[in-house]
C-alpha positions in Angstrom: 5.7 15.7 -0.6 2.5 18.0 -0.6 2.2 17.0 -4.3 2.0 13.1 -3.7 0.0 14.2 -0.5 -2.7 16.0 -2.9 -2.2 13.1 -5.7 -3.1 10.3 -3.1 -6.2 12.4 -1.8 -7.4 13.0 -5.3 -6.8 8.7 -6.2 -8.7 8.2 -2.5 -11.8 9.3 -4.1 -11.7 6.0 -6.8 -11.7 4.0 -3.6 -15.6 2.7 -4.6 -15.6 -0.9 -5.4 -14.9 -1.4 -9.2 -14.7 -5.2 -8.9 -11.3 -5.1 -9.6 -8.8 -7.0 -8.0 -5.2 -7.5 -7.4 -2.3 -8.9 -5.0 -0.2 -7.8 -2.1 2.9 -8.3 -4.1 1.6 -6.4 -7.2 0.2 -3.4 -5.0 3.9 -3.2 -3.2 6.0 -3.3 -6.2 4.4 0.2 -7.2 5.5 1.8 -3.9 8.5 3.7 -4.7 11.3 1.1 -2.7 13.2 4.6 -1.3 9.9 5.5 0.1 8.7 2.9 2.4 10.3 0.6 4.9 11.5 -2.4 4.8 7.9 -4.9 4.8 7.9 -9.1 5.9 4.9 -11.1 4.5 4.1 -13.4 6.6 1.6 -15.6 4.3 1.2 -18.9 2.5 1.5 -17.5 -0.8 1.0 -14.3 -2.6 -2.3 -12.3 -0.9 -5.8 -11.3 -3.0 -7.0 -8.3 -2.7 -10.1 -6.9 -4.2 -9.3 -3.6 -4.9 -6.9 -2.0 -7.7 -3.1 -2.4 -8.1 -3.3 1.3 -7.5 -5.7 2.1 -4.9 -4.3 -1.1 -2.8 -1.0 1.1 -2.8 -2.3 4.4 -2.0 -3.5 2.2 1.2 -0.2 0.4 1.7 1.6 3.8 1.4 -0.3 5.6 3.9 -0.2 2.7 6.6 3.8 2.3 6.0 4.4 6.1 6.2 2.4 6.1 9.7 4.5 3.5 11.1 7.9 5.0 10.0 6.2 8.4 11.4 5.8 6.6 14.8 8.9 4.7 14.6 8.8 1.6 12.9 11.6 0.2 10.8 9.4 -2.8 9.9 6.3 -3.7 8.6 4.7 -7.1 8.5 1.3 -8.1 7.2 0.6 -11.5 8.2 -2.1 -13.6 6.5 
């Protein structure tokens, strides 16, 4: 866990805009599935993001592993 911990810190610094982009659906599908909860999308199709596949995950991870630290056995992002 300190590993990934000091992984994601070191990717955090690439967070500059590259004009790269990418979709909710891509950026999940790297999460590790044992590793987050379960997550609804609520939206009319698959999301943009402009961001990397990689740095949109490193966001997506942190935000699901503070809800399951406070509780949460669901996530939903709603568009």
């Amino acid at each position: 866990l300190l590993v990934r911990r000091l992984l994601d810190l070191a990717r955090a610094e690439n967070l500059a805009p590259s004009g790269e982009s990418t979709s909710l659906g891509a950026a999940l599908a790297l999460l590790p599935a044992e590793d987050r909860l379960a997550v609804r999308v609520e939206a009319g199709g698959d999301i943009g993001l402009r961001m990397s596949a990689e740095n949109a995950a490193i966001v997506l991870a942190n935000l699901i592993d503070n809800s399951a630290r406070h509780g949460a056995t669901l996530v939903s992002i709603t568009a």
